[in-house]
GUZA-872311 format. One line per field, with one value per residue (C-alpha): residue number from 1; residue in one letter; x, y, z. Coordinates in steps of 0.001 Angstrom, whole numbers, plus 500000, padded with zeros to 6 digits. Layout:
<pts>
n: c(NUM,...)
res: c(A,...)
u: c(X,...)
v: c(Y,...)
w: c(Z,...)
</pts>
This chain:
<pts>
n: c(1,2,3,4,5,6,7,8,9,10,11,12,13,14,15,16,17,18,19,20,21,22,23,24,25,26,27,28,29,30,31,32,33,34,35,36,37,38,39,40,41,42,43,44,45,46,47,48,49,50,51,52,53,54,55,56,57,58,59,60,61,62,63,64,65,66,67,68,69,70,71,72,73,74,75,76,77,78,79,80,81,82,83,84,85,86,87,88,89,90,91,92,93,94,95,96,97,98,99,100,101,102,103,104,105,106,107,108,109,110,111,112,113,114,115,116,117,118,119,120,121,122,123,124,125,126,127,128,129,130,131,132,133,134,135,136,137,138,139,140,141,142,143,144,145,146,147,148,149,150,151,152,153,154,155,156,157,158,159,160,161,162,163,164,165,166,167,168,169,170,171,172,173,174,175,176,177,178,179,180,181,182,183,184,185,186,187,188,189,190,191,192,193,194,195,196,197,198,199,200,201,202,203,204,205,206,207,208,209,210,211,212,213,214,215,216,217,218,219,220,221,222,223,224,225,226,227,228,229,230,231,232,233,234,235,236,237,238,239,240,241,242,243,244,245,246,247,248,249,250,251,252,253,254,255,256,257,258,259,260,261,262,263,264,265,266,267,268,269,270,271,272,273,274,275,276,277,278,279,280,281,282,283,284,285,286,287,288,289,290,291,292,293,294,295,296,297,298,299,300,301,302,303,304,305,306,307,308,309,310,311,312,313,314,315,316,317,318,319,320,321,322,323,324,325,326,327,328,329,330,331,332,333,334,335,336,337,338,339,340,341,342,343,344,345,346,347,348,349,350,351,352,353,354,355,356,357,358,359,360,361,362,363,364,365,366,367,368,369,370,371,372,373,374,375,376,377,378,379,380,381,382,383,384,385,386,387,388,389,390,391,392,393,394,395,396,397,398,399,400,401,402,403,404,405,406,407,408,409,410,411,412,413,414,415,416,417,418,419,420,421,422,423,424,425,426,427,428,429,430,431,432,433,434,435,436,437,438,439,440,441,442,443,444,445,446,447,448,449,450,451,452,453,454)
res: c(X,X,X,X,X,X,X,X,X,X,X,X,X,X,X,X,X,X,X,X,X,X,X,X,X,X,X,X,X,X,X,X,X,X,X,X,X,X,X,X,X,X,X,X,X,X,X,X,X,X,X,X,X,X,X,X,X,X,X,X,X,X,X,X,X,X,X,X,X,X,X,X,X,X,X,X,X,X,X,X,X,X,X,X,X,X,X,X,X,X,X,X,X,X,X,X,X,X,X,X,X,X,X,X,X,X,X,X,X,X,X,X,X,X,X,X,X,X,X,X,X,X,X,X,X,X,X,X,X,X,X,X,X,X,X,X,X,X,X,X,X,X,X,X,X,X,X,X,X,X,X,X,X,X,X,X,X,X,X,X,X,X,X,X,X,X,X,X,X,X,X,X,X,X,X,X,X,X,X,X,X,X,X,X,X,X,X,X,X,X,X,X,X,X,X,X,X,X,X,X,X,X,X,X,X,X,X,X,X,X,X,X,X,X,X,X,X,X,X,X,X,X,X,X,X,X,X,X,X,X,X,X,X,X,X,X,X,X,X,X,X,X,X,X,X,X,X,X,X,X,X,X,X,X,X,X,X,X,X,X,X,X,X,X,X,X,X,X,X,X,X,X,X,X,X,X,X,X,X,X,X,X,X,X,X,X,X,X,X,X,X,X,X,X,X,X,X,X,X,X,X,X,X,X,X,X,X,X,X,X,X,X,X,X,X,X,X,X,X,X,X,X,X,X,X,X,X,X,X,X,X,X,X,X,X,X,X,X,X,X,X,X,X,X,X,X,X,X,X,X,X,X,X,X,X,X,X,X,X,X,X,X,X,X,X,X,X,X,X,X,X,X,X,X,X,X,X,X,X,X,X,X,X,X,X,X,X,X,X,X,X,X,X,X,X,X,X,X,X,X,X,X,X,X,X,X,X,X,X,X,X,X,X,X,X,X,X,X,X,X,X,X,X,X,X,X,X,X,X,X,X,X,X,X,X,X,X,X,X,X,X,X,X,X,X,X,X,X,X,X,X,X,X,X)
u: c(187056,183537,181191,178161,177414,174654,174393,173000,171523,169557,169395,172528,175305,173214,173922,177876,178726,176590,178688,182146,180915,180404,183383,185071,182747,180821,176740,175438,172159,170263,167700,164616,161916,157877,158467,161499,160102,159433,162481,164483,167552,166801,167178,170685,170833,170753,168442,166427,165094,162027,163407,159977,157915,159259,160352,164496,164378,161975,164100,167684,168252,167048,170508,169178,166455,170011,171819,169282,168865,172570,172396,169135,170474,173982,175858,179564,179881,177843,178990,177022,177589,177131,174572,172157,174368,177895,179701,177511,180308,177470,176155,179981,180218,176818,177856,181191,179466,177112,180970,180373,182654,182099,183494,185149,187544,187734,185315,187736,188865,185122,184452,187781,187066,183395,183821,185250,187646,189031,189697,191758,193948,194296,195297,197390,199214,199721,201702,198447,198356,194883,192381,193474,190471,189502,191683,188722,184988,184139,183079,180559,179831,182528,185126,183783,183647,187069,188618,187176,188560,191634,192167,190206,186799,184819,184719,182895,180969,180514,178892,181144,179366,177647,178144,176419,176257,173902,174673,177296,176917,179223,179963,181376,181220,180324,176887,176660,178561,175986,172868,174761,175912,172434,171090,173961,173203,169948,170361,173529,171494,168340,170251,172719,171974,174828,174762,178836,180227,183814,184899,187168,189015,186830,188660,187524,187464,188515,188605,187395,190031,190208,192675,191175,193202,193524,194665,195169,195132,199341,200826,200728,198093,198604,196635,194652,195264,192770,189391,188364,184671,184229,181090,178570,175634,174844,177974,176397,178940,177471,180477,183845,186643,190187,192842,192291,192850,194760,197198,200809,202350,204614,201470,199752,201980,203041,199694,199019,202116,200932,197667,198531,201088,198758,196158,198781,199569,195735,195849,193292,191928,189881,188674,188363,188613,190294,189823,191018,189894,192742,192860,193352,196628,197835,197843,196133,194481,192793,189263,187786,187916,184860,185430,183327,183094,182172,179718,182130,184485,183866,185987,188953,188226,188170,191897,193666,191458,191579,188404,187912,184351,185896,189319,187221,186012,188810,190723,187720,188849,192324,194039,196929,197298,200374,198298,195799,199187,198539,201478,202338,204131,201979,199067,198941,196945,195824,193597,190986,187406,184687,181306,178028,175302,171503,169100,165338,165593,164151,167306,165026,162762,165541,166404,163086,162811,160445,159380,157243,157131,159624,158143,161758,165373,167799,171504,173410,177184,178076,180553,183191,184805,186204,184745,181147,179931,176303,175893,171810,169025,166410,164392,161583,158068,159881,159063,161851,160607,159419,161277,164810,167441,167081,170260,169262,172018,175670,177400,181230,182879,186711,188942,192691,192799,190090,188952,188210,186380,184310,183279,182440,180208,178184,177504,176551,174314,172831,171545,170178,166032,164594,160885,158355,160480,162946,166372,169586,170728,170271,171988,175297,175183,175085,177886,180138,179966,181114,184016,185342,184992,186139,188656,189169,188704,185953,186107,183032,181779,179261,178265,179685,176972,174293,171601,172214,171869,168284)
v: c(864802,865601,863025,864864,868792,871293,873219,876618,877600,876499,876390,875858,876479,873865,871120,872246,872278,868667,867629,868158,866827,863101,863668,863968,861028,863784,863046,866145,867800,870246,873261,874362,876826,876145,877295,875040,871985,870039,871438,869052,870273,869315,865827,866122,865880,863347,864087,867978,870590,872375,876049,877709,880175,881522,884482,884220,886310,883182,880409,880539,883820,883307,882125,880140,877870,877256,876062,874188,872027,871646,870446,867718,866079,865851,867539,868601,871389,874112,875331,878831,878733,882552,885028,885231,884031,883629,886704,886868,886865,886505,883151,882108,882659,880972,877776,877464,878635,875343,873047,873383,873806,877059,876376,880122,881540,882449,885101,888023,887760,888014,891056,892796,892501,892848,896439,898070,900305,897672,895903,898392,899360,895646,894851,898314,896866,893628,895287,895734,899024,900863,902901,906976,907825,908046,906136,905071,906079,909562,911832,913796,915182,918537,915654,913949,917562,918338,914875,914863,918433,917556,914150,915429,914420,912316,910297,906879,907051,903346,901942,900762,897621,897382,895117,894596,898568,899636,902346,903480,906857,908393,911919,914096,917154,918718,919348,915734,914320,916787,915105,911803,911810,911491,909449,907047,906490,906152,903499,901477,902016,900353,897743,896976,898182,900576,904154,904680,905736,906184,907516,906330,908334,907179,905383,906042,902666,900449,897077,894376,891456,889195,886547,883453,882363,879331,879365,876809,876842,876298,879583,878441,880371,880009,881700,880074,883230,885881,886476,889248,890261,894020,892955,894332,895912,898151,896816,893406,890519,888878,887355,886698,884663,883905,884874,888386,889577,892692,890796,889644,886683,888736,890728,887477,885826,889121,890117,886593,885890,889897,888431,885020,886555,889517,886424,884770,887730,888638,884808,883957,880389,878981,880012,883561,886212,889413,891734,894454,897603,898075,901450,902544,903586,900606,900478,897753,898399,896651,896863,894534,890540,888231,885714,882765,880691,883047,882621,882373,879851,877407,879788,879472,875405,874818,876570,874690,871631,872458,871604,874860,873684,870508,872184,874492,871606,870181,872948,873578,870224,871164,869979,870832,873080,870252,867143,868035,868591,872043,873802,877016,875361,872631,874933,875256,877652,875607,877289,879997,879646,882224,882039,883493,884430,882997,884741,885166,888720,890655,892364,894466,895318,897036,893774,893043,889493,887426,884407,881801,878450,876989,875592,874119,874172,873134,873343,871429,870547,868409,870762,867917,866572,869043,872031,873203,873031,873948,874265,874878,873696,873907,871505,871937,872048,873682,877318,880087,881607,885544,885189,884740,885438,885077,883160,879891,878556,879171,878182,878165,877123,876023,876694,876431,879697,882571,882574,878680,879433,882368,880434,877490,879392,881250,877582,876663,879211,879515,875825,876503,876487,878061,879036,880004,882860,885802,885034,887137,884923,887320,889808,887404,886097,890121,891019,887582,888793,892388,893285,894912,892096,889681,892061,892248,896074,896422,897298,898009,901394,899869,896622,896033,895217,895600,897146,895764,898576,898578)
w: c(579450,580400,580222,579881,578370,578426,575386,576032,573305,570210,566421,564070,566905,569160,566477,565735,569504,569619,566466,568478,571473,569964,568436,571496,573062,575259,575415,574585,576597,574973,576320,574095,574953,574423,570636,569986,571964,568559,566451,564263,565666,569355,567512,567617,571700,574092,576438,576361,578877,578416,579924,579822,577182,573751,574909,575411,578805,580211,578625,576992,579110,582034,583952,587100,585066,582585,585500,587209,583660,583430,587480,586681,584035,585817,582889,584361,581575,580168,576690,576074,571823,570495,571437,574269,577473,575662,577071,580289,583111,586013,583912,583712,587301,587862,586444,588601,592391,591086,589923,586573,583810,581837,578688,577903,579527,583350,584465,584606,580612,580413,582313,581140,577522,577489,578660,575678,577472,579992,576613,574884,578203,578353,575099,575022,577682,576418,572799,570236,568812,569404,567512,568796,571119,575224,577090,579592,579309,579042,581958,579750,576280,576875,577630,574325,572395,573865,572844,569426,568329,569829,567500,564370,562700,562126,565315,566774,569788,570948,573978,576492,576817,573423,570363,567090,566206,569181,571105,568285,566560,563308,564109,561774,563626,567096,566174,565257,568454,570651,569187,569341,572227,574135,572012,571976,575606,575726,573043,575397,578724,576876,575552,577705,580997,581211,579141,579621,575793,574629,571678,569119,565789,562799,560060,557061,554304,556940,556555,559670,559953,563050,564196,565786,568906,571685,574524,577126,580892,580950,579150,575615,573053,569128,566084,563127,560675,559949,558877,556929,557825,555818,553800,556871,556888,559847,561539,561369,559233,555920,554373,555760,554220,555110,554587,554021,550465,551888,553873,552918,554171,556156,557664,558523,560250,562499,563145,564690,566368,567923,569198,570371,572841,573315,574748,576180,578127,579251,580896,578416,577699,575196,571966,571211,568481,568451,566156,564230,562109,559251,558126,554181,554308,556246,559836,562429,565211,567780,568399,570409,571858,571169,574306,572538,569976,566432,564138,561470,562932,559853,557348,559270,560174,556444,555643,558644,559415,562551,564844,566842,568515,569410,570681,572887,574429,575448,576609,579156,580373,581270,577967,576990,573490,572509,573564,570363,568527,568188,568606,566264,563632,563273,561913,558695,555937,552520,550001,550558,552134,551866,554657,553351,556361,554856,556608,556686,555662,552484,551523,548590,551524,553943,555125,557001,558667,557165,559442,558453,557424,555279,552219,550336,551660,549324,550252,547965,549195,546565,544790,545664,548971,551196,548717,550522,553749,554919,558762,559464,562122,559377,557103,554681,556559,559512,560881,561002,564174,564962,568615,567582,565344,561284,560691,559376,557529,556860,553455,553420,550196,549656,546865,546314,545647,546146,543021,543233,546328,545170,542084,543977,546453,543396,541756,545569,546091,542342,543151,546167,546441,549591,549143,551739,553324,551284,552175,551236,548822,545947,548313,548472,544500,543707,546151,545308,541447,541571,540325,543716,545592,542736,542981,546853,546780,549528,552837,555363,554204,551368,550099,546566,543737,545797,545091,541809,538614,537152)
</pts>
């Protein structure tokens, strides 16, 4: 095991990857820019590295000032969390040219599934079914126009490097895919340095569900279940639970046995989450793999008590998926658990971040042992930032059965006191208590309840 860890990154997934560390008896190292210098959370590390201004391109993305902190403090690992340099296969590479441990997978399983094509021909390959669409990127817009009559309307271009809904365009005709087209890759090439598009069959009232995986660095992968993530807004998750309310026992079980050979058969290791788009009438198909730890890892940690930050750990350090007793029938799914995303965003106001100092912050998790979890880098007095993301705390609530959980996540949240900043709370208590989702009839077309009727 490693005896010392640089955490790349900050906030809330800084503290969780700490948390598993000294659980696993690793010191943990933090980084911080100038604006997080005097953060509570840095608290939670051993020893911290100033990486330069607020900006994230001077400081938690700039690669070589990463390494060279992880190198000073003589840290053998570099765990990247979520976001910023998580999926960054020249970072991953960085760290091993300097004999550091990357913990993700090897470079390759980076770089194959953060190109959305490569993905699907890999995962094609490997027995997933996949969304009918361009097998590759496409040439030009006639090969798009072309492609599009010959599968139907309405289609999805999507940037062949792209996540969170950028460089992604609805088309529902060839009018539509013309205008979208060029402004699709405008959008990718700004954001992502690389303008290539492919295009996908749209699925109308689809719903997102995603199977968590390991894998370790000797042939063996198993899955923790699903996650169902369809309440989005703008292709960006606000709830998930597990399991999925759409999913049978018999479904479950097959679509996870599916991707844990499908990741065994990639040569994947580590923690990673592929996922799905589940059409109305029934079919799976895959969509993409997340090669890091998710944001929504808790849901799934609370069904099968399994520690998924501190297994990713370990199986950077060459153990075995049997030495943490986690072998496929050995996981088991209890109960239901349901995540809610708190941001700093005025969901009345178009969801429009409100930074600014944090006056109150009152989480309570006292619903009963086992029953509410709050993961968060905040504390009253404390600023939620302009230069990074809004997330500043994640609720996830337990039940024996969904209903338990849902009810135990509206008394959560009806407790809660955050003042000094909007936060979607109201958002989640409206969405929690309609009937469709009560209900489990959602998917990722519209948010249930909200706005709520005048």
């Amino acid at each position: 095991m490693f005896r010392r860890l640089l955490i790349a990154n900050r906030g809330e997934v800084a503290v969780r990857i700490a948390r598993a560390c000294r659980e696993l008896g690793v010191a943990p190292v933090g980084v911080a820019s100038a604006a997080d210098r005097d953060a509570s959370w840095t608290r939670a590390m051993d020893e911290v590295v100033c990486l330069g201004p607020s900006a994230a391109r001077q400081s938690y993305l700039d690669r070589e000032r990463v390494v060279q902190a992880a190198v000073q403090t003589r840290c053998s690992a570099v765990h990247p969390g979520w976001g910023f340099l998580a999926e960054d296969p020249l970072f991953a590479a960085l760290c091993e040219q300097h004999g550091l441990t990357f913990v993700g997978p090897p470079v390759r399983a980076i770089e194959v599934m953060g190109i959305k094509s490569r993905a699907k021909e890999a995962m094609r390959a490997a027995g997933l079914d996949v969304i009918p669409g361009s097998h590759g990127i496409l040439a030009d817009v006639e090969e798009a126009a072309a492609l599009a009559r010959e599968i139907g309307y309405p289609v999805l271009l999507k940037a062949d490097s792209g996540g969170g809904g950028r460089g992604m365009r609805r088309c529902a005709d060839e009018q539509e895919l013309r205008a979208g087209y060029a402004s699709a890759t405008a959008e990718a090439e700004s954001a992502f340095g690389n303008g290539a598009l492919y295009l996908e069959k749209y699925l109308t009232g689809g719903r997102h569900i995603e199977i968590q995986v390991l894998a370790d660095a000797f042939g063996n992968a198993v899955h923790l279940f699903e996650r169902e993530c369809s309440i989005q807004r703008k292709h960006q998750k606000l709830i998930e639970e597990a399991p999925s309310p759409v999913l049978d026992d018999a479904a479950r079980r097959a679509l996870g046995e599916r991707s844990a050979a499908a990741a065994e058969g990639v040569g994947y290791r580590g923690a990673g989450t592929i996922e799905f788009l589940r059409s109305d009438d029934g079919p799976i198909y895959f969509m993409e793999m997340n090669t890091r730890l998710q944001v929504e890892h808790p849901v799934t940690e609370m069904i099968t008590g399994v520690d998924i930050a501190a297994a990713q750990i370990a199986l950077a350090a060459h153990r075995s998926l049997g030495a943490r007793e986690l072998r496929q029938d050995a996981v088991r799914l209890e109960g239901a658990a349901i995540e809610c995303r708190i941001n700093a965003e005025d969901p009345a106001d178009d969801f429009r971040p409100t930074p600014g100092e944090v006056t109150a912050f009152e989480l309570p998790d006292d619903r009963g042992p086992g029953k509410v979890r709050v993961e968060t880098h905040l504390a009253a007095g404390e600023r939620v930032s302009p230069h990074y993301d809004s997330l500043i705390a994640k609720v996830i609530a337990w039940g024996e059965d969904r209903d338990a959980a849902i009810e135990t996540m509206l008394a959560t949240l009806r407790a809660s006191r955050i003042e000094g900043v909007s936060t979607t709370i109201p958002l989640h208590l409206a969405v929690l208590d309609s009937p469709e989702f009560r209900a489990g009839d959602y998917d990722t077309r519209a948010l249930p309840g909200w706005p709520p009727a005048r």
